[in-house]
C-alpha positions in Angstrom: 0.0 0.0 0.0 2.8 2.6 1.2 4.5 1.5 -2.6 1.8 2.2 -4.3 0.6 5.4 -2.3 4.6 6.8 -3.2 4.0 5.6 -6.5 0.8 7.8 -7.1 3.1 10.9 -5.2 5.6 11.2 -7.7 3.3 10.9 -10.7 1.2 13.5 -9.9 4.2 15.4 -9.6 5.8 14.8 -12.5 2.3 15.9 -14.1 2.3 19.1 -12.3 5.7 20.0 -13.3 4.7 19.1 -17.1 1.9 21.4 -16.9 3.7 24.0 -15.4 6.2 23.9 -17.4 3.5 24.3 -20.7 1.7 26.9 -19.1 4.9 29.2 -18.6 5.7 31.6 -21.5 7.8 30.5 -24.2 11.2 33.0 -24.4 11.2 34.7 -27.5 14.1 34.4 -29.0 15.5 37.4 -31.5 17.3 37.0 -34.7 20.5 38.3 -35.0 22.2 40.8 -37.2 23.5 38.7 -39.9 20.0 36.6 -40.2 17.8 39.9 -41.0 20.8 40.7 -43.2 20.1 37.7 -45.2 16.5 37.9 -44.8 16.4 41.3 -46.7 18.5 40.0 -49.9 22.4 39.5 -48.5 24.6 41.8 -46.8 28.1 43.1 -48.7 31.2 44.0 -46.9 32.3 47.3 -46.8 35.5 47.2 -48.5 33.5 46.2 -51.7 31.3 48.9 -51.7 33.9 52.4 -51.2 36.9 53.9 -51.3 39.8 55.3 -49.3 40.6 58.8 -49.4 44.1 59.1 -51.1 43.9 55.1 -51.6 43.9 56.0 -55.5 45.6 54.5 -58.7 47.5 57.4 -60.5 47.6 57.4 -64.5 50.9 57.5 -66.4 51.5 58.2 -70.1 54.4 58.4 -72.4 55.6 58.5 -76.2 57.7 55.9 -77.8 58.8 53.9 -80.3 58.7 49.8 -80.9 61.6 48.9 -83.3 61.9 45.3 -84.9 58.9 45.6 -86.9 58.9 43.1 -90.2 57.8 46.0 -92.8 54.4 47.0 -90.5 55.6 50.0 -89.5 55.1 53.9 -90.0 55.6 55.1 -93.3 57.0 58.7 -93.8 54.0 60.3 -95.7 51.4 59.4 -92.9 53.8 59.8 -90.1 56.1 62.5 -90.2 56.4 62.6 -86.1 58.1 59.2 -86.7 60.9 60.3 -88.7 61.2 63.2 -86.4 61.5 60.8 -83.2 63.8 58.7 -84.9 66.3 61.6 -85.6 66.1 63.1 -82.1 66.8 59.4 -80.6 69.6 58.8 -82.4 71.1 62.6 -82.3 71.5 61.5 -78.3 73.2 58.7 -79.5 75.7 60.3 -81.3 74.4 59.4 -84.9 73.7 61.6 -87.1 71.0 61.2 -90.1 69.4 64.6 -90.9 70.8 64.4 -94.3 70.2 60.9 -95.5 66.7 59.1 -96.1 65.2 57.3 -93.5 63.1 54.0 -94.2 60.2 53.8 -91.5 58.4 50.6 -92.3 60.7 48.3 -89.7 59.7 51.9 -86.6 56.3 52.7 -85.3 55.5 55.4 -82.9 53.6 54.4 -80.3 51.4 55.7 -76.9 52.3 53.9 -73.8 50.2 53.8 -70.7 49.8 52.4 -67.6 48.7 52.8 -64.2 50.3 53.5 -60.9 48.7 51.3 -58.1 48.6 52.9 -54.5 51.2 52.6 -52.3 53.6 51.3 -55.2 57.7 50.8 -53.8 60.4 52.5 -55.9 61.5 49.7 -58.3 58.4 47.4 -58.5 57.2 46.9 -62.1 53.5 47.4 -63.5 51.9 46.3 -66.8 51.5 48.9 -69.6 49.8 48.5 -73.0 51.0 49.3 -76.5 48.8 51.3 -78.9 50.1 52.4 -82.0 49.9 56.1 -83.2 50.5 55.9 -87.2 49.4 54.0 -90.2 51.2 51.0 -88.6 49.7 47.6 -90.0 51.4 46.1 -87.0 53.3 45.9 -83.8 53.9 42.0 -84.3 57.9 41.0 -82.9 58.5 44.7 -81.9 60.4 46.2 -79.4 59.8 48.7 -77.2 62.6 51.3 -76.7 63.3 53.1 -73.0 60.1 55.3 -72.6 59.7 57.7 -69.9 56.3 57.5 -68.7 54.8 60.8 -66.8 51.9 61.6 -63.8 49.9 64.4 -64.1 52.2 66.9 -62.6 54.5 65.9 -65.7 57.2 64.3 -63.4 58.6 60.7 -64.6 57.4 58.0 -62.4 58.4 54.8 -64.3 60.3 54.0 -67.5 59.1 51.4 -69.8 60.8 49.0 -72.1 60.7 45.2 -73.6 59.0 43.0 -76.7 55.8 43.4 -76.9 53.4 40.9 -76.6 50.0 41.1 -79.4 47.3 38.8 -79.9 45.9 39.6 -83.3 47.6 39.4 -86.9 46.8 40.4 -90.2 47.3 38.3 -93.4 46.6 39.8 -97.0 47.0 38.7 -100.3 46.5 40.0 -103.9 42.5 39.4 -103.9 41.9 39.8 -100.2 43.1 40.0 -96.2 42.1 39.0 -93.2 42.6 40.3 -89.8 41.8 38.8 -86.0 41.7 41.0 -83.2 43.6 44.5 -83.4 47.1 43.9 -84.5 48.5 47.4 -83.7 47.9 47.4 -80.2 49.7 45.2 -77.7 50.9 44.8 -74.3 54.3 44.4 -72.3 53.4 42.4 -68.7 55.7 43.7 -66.0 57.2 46.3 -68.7 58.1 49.3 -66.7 59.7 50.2 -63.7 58.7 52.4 -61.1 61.5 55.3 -60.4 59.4 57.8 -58.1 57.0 56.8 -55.4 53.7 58.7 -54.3 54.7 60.9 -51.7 51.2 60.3 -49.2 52.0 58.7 -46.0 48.2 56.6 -44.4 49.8 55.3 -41.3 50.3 58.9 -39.6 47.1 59.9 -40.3 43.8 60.3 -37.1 41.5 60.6 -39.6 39.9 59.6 -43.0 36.9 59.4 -45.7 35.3 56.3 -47.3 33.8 57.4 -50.5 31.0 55.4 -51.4 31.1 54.4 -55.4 27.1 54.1 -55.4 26.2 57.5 -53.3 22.9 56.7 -51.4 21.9 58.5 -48.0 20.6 55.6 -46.9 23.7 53.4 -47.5 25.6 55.7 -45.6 24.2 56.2 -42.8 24.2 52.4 -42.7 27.9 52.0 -43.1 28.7 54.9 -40.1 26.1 52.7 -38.0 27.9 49.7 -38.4 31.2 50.9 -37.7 30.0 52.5 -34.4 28.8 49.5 -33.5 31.7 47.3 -33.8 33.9 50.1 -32.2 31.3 50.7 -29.3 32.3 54.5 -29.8 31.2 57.5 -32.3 33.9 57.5 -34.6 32.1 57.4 -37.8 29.6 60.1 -39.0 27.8 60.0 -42.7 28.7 63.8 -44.1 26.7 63.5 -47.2 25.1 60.6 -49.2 28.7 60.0 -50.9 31.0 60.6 -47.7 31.6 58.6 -44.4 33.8 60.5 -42.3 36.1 58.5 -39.4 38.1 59.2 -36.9 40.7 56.7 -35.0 39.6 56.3 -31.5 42.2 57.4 -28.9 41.8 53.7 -27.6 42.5 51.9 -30.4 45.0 50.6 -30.8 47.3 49.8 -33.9 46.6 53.4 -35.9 44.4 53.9 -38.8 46.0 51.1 -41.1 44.4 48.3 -38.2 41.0 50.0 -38.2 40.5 50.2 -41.7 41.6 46.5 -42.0 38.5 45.9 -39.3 36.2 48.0 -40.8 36.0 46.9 -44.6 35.2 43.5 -43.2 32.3 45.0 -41.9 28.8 43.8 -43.8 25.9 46.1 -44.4 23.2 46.2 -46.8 23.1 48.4 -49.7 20.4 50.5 -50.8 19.9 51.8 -54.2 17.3 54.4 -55.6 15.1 52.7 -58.3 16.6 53.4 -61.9 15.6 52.1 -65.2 18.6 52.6 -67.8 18.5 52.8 -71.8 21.1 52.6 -73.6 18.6 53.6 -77.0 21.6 53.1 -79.4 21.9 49.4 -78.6 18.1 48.9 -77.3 19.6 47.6 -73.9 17.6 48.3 -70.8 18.8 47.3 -67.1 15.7 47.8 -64.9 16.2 47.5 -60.8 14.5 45.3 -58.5 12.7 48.2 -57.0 11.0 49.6 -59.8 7.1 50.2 -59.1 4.7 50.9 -61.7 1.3 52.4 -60.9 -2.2 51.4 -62.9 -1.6 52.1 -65.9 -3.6 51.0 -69.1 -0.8 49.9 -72.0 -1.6 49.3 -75.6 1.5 49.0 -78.1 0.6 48.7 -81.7 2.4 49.8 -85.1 0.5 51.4 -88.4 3.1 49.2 -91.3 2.6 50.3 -94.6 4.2 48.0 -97.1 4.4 49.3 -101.5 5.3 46.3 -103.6 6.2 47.7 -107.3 6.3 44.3 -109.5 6.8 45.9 -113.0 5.6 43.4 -115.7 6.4 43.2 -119.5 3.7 43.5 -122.0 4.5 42.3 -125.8 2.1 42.7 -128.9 0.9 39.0 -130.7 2.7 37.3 -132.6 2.4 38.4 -136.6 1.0 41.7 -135.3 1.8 44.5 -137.9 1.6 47.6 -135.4 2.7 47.6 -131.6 5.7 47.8 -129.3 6.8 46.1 -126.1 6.0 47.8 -122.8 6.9 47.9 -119.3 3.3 48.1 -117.2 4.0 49.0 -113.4 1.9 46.8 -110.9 1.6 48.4 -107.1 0.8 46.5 -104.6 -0.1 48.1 -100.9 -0.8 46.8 -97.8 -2.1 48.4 -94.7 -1.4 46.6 -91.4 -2.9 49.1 -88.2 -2.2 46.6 -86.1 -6.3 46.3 -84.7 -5.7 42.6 -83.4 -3.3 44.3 -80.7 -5.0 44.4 -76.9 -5.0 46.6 -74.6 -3.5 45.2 -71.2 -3.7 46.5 -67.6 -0.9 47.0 -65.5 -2.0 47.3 -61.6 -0.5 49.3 -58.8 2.5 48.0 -57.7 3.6 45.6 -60.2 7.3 44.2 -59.9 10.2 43.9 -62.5 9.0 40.7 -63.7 5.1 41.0 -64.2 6.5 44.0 -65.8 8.3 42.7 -68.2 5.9 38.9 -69.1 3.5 41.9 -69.5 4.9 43.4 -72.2 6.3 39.8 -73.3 3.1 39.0 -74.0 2.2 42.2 -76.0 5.1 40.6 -78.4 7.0 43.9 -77.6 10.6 44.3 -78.6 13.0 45.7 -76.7 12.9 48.8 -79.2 9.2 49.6 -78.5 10.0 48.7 -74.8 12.2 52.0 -74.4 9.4 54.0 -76.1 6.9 52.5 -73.8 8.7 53.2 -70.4 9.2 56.6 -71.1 5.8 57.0 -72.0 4.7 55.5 -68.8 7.2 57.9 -67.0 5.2 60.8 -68.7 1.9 59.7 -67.3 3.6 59.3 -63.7 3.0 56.0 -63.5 6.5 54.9 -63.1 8.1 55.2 -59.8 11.5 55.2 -61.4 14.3 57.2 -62.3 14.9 56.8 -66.3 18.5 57.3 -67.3 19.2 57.5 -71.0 23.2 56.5 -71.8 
């Protein structure tokens, strides 16, 4: 009796702790930061989104000449600055040619550029590319001679030389050529070698500016949130919708090189205004994901008009004593206004893609499609900016 008694004890417990334990309320439990990131489309990290003020790539160009050339070079009538360029180089060689004929068909002249990466050490070496100047056919086995390559401020900051390298080629014949890619422009990897560095100094900076590359307000004041965040202190303020201002905390520690290597790991999501852009030359049209149209009533139809002239010959019978042969014009025209065309209803808030099967199923090209949006931008309906490129 006592077993049984105990046993009845501890089940009735167990069944009050059961209930209990249903009727208490359930903890709700809050998603984090990367999960209503992902929710709203995918966060980006920072680093891919802006730039560093005074992180920059600096432009260099220079004049020169490739040598080498199997007969595809300048000739004199087109090219007189060859001939020129040729006599100055080898007057600072010690040769003299002013007086005798030059043959230019083995020279070209030539444009070299390049670019100067940020931050670039006194004797590294960077890429530059080739582009003939002349009526060169050519630059296939050339050499590039020393060419001083200038910034800007017209100072030298790297001098090029070496064979350049070119993918296409040209082969003609008496009745006809052929040619694959472009011939006359080429590239030399690692063909130039930095003399002068970029005087700008990051590490003894307190303070800097991320520029975005897509201004937006809203992405700005996203970025500056997130920094402050990770930092736990108001370092980073949005200036404008292109500008994040920051400032190196006196606490942390490492300088501004360390906190920039923190921050553009940083993920935020993006916002963009909705845009709708035309390139009308090409018909292409790139239309965001948040491009709203109101209701809108769309009917696209074209009045064609096709004249068929099929000029027949008319003879007089055979054995005929008078008569002459003719030509009797036949017209045919055709009038197509296009009446089996419907009219279809766009409602308010349609998306990108009931957009588009809309006018899909209209049979509308991408040519009447331009015409169309920017008619639909001049009733109001579109809740897009329309750029035309």
């Amino acid at each position: 009796m006592k077993k049984t008694l105990k046993t009845l004890m501890i089940a009735a417990l167990a069944l009050g702790f059961t209930a209990a334990a249903e009727a208490a309320p359930q903890k709700k439990v809050q998603p984090s930061i990367s999960q209503t990131l992902s929710a709203l489309g995918g966060p980006v990290r920072i680093k891919d989104i802006v730039d560093i003020e005074g992180v920059r790539d600096n432009m260099l160009i220079g004049y020169g000449l490739v040598v080498g050339l199997n007969g595809t070079g300048d000739t004199l009538n087109n090219s007189p600055f060859t001939e020129q360029s040729i006599i100055g180089m080898l007057d600072r060689l010690g040769v003299n040619v002013r007086e005798s004929g030059l043959n230019t068909k083995n020279i070209a002249a030539v444009m070299v550029t390049g670019t100067l990466p940020p931050f670039t050490n006194q004797g590294a070496r960077i890429d530059v590319s080739i582009s003939a100047m002349g009526d060169s056919k050519s630059l296939q086995g050339g050499t590039l001679l020393v060419t001083p390559l200038l910034g800007a401020d017209g100072q030298v900051y790297a001098v090029a030389q070496g064979p350049v390298s070119v993918s296409g080629f040209t082969a003609s014949g008496d009745a006809g050529s052929v040619t694959q890619n472009i011939p006359t422009a080429g590239r030399i990897a690692s063909g130039a070698i930095v003399e002068r560095e970029i005087a700008f100094s990051l590490e003894d900076m307190n303070s800097t500016r991320l520029a975005l590359r897509n201004p937006d307000f809203t992405t700005a004041r996203r970025i500056a949130g997130a920094i402050n965040a990770y930092m736990e202190y108001p370092a980073a303020h949005a200036q404008n919708s292109s500008s994040v201002a920051i400032k190196v905390p006196p606490t942390y520690r490492g300088g501004i090189v360390n906190m920039l290597t923190d921050i553009e790991q940083l993920r935020i999501l993006p916002d963009h205004p909705a845009k709708v852009v035309i390139d009308e030359r090409s018909g292409v049209i790139v239309m965001g994901s948040e491009v709203r149209i109101s209701t809108v009533a769309l009917a696209q139809g074209n009045l064609t008009i096709r004249i068929t002239e099929t000029p027949q010959v008319s003879q007089p019978q055979a054995f005929a004593q008078q008569g002459q042969t003719v030509v009797v014009p036949r017209t045919d025209i055709q009038v197509d206004d296009a009446s089996g065309k419907k009219i279809a209803v766009l409602n308010s808030g349609v998306t990108l893609q009931e957009l588009v099967e809309s006018l899909n199923a209209l049979g509308v090209g991408p040519r009447d499609i331009i015409t169309i949006l920017q008619s639909i931008k001049a009733a109001g309906a579109l809740q897009a900016e329309i750029e035309v490129m």
